[in-house]
C-alpha positions as CSV (number, residue, x, y, z in Angstrom):
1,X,16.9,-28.8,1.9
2,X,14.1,-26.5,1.0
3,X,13.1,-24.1,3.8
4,X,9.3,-23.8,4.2
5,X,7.8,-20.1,5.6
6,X,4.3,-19.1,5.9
7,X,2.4,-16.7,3.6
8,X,-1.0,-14.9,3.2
9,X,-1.5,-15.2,-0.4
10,X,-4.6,-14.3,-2.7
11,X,-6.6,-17.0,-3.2
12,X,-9.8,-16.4,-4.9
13,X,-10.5,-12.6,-5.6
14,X,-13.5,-11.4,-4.3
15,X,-15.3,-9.5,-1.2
16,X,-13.2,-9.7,2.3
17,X,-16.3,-11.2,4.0
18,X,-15.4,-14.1,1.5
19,X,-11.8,-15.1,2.7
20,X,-9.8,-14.2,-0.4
21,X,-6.6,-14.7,1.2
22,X,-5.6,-17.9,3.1
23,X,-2.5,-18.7,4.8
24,X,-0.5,-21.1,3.2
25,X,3.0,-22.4,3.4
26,X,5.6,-21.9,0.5
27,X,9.2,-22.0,0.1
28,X,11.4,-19.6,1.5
29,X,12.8,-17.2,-1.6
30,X,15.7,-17.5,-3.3
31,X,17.5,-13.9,-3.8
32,X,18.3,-13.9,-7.4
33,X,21.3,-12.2,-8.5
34,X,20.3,-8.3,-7.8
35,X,18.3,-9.5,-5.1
36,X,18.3,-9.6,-0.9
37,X,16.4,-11.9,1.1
38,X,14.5,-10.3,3.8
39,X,13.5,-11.4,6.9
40,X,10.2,-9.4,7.5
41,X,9.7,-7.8,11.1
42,X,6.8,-5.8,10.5
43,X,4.5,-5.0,7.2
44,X,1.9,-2.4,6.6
45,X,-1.6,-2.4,5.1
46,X,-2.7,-0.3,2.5
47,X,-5.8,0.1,0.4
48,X,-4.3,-1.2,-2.3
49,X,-3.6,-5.2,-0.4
50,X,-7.3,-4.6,-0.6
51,X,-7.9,-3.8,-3.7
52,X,-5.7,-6.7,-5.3
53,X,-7.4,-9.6,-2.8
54,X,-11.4,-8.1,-3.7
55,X,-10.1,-8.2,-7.6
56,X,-10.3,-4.5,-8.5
57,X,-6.8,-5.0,-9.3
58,X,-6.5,-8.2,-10.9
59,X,-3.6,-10.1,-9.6
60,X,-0.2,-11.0,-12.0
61,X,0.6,-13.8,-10.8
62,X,-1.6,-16.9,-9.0
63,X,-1.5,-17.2,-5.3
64,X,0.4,-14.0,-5.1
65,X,1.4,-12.4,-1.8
66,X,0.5,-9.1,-1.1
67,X,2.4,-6.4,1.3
68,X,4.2,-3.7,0.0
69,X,5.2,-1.7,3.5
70,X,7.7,-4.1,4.6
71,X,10.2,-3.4,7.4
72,X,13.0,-6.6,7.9
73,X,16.7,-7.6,8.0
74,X,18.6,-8.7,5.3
75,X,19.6,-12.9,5.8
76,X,20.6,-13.4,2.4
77,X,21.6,-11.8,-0.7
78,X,22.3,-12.6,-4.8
79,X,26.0,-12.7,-5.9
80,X,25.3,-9.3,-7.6
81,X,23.7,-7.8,-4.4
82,X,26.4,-5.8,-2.9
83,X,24.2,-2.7,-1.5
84,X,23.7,-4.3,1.5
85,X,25.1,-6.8,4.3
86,X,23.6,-9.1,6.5
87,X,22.1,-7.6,9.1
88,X,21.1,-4.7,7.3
89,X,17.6,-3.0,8.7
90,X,15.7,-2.3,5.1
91,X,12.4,-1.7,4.0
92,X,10.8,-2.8,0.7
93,X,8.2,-0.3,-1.4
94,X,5.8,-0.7,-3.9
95,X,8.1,-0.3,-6.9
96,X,9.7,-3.4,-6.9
97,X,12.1,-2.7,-10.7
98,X,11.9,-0.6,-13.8
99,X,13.5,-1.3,-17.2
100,X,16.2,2.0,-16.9
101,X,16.1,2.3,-20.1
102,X,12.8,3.9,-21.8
103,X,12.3,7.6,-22.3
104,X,10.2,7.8,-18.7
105,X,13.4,6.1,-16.8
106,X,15.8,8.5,-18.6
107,X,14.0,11.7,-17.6
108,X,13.4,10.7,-14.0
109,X,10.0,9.5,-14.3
110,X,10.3,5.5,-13.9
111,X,6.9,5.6,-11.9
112,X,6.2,6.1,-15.7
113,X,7.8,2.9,-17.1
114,X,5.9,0.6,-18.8
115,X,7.8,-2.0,-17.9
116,X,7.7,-1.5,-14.1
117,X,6.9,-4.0,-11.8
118,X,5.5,-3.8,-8.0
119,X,5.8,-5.6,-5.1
120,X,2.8,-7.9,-3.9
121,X,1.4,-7.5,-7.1
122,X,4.0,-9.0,-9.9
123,X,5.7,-10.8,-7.1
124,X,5.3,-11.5,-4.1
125,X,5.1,-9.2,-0.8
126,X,5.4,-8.8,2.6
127,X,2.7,-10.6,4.4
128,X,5.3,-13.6,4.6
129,X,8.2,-14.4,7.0
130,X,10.3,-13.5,4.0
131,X,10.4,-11.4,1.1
132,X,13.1,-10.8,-1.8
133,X,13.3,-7.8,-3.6
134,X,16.4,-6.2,-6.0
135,X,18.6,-4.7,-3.8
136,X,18.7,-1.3,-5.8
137,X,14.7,-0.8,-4.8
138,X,15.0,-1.5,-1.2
139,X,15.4,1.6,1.6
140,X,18.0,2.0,3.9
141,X,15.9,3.0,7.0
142,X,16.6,5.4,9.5
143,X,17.5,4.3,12.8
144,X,15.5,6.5,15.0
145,X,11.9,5.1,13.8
146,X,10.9,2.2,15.2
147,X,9.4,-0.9,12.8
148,X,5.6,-0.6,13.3
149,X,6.0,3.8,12.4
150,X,8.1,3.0,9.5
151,X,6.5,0.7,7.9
152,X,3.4,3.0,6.6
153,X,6.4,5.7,5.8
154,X,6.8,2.7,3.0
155,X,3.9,3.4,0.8
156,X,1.1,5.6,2.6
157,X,4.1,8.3,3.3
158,X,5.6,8.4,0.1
159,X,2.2,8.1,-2.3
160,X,1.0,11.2,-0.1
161,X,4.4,12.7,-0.4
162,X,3.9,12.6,-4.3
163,X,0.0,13.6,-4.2
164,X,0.9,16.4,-2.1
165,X,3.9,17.8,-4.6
166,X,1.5,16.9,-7.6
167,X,-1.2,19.0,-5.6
168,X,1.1,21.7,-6.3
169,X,0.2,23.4,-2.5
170,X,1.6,27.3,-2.6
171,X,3.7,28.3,0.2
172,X,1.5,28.8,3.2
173,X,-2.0,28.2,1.4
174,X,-4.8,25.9,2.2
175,X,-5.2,22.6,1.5
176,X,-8.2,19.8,1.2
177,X,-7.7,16.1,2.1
178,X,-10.5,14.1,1.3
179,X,-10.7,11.0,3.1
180,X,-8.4,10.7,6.5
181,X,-6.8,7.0,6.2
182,X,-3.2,5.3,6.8
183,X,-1.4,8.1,4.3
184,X,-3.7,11.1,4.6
185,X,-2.8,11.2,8.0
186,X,0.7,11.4,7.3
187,X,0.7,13.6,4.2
188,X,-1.5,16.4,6.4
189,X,1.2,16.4,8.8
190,X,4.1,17.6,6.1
191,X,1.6,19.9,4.8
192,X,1.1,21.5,8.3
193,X,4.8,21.4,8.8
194,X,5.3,23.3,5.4
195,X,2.7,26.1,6.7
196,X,-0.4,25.0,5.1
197,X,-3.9,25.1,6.4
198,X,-5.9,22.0,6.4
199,X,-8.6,20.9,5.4
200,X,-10.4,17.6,5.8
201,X,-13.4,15.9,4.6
202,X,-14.1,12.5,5.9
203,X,-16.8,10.0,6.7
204,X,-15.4,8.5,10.3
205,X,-16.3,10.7,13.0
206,X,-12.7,8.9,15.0
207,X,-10.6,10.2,11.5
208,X,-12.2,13.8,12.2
209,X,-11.1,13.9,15.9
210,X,-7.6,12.9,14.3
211,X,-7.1,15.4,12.4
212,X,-8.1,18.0,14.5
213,X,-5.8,16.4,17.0
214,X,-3.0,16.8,14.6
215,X,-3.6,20.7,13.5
216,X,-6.4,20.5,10.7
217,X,-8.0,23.9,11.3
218,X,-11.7,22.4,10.1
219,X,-13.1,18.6,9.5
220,X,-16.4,17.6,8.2
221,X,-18.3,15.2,6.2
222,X,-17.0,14.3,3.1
223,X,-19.6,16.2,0.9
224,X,-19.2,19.3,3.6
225,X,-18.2,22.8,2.4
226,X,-15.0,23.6,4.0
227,X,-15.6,27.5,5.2
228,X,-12.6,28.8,3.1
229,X,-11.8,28.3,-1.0
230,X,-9.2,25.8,-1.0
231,X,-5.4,26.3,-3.0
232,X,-5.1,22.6,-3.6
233,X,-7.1,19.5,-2.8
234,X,-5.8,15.5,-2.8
235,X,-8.4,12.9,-3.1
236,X,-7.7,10.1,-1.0
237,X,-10.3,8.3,-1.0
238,X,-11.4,5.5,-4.1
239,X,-14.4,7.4,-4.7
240,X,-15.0,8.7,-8.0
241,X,-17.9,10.9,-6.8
242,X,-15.6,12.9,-4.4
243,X,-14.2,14.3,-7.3
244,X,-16.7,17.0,-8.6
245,X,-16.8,17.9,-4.9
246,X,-13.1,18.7,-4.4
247,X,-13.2,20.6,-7.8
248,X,-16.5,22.9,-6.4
249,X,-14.3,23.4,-3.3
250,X,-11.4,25.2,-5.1
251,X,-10.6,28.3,-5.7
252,X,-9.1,29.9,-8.6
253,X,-6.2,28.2,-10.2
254,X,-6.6,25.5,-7.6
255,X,-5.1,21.8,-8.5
256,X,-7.0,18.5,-7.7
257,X,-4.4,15.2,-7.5
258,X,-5.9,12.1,-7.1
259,X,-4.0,9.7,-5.1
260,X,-5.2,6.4,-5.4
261,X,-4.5,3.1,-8.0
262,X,-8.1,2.9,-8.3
263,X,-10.8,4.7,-8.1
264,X,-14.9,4.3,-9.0
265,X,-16.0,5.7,-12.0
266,X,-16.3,9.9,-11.7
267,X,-19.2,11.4,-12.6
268,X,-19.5,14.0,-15.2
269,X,-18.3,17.5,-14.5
270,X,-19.4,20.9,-15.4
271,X,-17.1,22.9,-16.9
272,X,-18.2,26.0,-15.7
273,X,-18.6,25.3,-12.1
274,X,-16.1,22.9,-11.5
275,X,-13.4,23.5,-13.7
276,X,-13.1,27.2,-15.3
277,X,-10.9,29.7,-13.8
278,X,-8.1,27.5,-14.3
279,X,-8.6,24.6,-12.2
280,X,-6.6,21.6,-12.7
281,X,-6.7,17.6,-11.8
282,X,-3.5,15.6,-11.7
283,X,-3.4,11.5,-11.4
284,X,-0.6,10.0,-9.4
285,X,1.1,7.3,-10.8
286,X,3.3,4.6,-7.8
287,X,6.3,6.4,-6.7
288,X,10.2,6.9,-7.6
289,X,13.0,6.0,-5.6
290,X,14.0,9.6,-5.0
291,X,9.9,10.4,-3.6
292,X,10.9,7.7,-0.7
293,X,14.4,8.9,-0.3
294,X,13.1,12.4,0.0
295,X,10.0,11.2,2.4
296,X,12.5,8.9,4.5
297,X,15.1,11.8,4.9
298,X,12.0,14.1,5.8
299,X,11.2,11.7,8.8
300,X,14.0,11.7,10.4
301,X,13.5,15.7,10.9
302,X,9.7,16.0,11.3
303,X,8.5,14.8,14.6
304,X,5.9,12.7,12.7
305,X,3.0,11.3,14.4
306,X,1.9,7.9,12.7
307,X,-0.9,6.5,14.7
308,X,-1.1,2.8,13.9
309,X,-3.3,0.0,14.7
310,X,-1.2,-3.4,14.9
311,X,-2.2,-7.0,14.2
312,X,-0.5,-10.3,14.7
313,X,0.9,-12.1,11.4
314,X,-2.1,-14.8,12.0
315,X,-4.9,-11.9,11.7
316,X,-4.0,-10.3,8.3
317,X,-7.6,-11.6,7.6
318,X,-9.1,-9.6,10.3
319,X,-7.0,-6.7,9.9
320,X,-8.0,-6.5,6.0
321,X,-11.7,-6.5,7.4
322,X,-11.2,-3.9,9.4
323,X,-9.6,-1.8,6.7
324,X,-12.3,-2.8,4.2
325,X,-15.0,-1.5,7.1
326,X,-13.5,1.2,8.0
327,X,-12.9,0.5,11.2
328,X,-8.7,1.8,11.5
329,X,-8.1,4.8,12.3
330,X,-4.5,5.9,10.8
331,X,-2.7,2.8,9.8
332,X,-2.6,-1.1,10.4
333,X,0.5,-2.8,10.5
334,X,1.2,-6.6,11.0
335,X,3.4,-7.2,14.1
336,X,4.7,-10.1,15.6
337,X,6.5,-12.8,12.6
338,X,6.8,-16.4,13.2
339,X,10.3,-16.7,11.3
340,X,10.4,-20.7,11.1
341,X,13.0,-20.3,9.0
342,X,16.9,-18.7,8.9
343,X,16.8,-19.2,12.8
């Protein structure tokens, strides 16, 4: 007997206002050989869910299901999945497999591979009662973090993690966030934990009050001066057109990473005022393994404020509206699974 779950799955591509996800029901996954079956608890949003169902990432598959920030137990596994046993508390990322074979794999870089593949974008993600994913890609998760604060650890933590190592931030110096979301929020508090000085530029007045509540020791606009030369800068934001404005607000030998999977088009720069003396811009590229095992093992010692906004599995709709308006502050999280199934 098939069992039968419920999904959110991309429908139609286009504008939230339009409805491009419906919920729809689907059979429950079977774990292929590498692969667990997860039972999802709790799931977060990221700007990317909403970037795949408004089409500026064209989906892989038809009627895919998005939700890469999933927090479950394991019900199930493939003969070849031995990493884990039932019962097992897990969490599934955005890189869902790479090849381990190519020159990028072999040197530690598999965000790299050309052959990689991601969660709620090849296959299908967490905004379902159940998920499967290859065993060797899922997170053990620490015990002491409850599902809805984990859950953005999954993708807004670790991308922030790597944006703020590609930002290459000197010991104690200043850094500029631009744009105060679901892993900005995050990634400032490791930087203020390291010693830095923050910085943020930010268009929601509720973001600005967060991250001054948090330690930032200046927030304005987001095409505001900060009052100091900055060391490094991360772009956070999708906006192309922050970008000459993060440059203008470093100082010599400063680095700019960008952070997100897409972004507007940038304007031109000027060499000489926005990048001579040395300064540098970095893209980020997903994640490894080792950035979330490095970010995980980093939660469990900083005392980590995620500030989340939780929605009921039957409002991912709303909750992608609010995202796409701007209207969470931190990060959303889907709460509160059905299960029909595996009961």
């Amino acid at each position: 007997m098939v069992e039968i779950m419920r999904a959110w799955a991309v429908e139609r591509p286009g504008p939230v206002a339009e409805g491009p996800l419906v919920l729809d029901t689907r059979a429950v996954p079977v774990p292929a050989d590498d692969e667990i079956l997860v039972r999802v608890d709790a799931c977060g949003l990221c700007r990317t869910d909403l970037h795949l169902a408004e089409g500026d990432l064209t989906p892989k598959a038809p009627g895919v299901v998005p939700g890469h920030q999933v927090v479950g137990r394991v019900v199930g596994s493939g003969p070849g999945a031995t990493r884990f046993g039932e019962g097992d508390r897990v969490g599934i990322a955005w890189l869902r497999r790479t090849c381990g074979a190519c020159r990028w794999c072999r040197r530690g870089a598999e965000n790299l591979c050309p052959d990689s593949e991601y969660t709620g974008w090849d296959a299908d993600g967490g905004f379902a009662e159940y998920a499967a994913v290859p065993a060797a890609y899922a997170y053990r998760l620490p015990d002491a973090i409850d599902d809805v604060r984990v859950a953005p650890l999954l993708c807004a933590g670790i991308i922030g993690y790597r944006a703020l190592r590609r930002a290459e931030l000197p010991p104690g110096g200043r850094l500029g966030i631009l744009g105060f979301g679901s892993s900005a929020h995050i990634t400032a508090q490791i930087a203020l934990a390291q010693g830095a000085e923050v910085h943020v530029m930010t268009r929601g007045e509720g973001a600005r009050a967060l991250a001054l509540s948090l330690g930032a020791a200046w927030a304005g606009g987001p095409r505001d001066t900060p009052p100091v030369a900055l060391d490094s800068a991360i772009v956070f934001a999708p906006a192309g057109d922050l970008v000459p404005i993060a440059l203008r607000a470093l100082g010599r030998g400063g680095t700019l990473a960008l952070a997100g999977i897409h972004m507007s088009e940038i304007p031109a720069i000027d060499y000489d005022r926005e990048l001579f003396l040395e300064r540098g811009v970095r893209s980020v590229t997903a994640n490894t393994r080792a950035d979330g095992e490095e970010l995980l093992a980093l939660a469990t010692r900083l005392p980590l404020a995620v500030h989340t906004s939780t929605y009921d599995f039957d409002d991912v709709d709303r909750a992608l509206g609010d995202l796409a308006g701007d209207r969470v502050t931190g990060s959303a999280v889907i709460a509160g699974f059905p299960h029909s199934a595996h009961e």
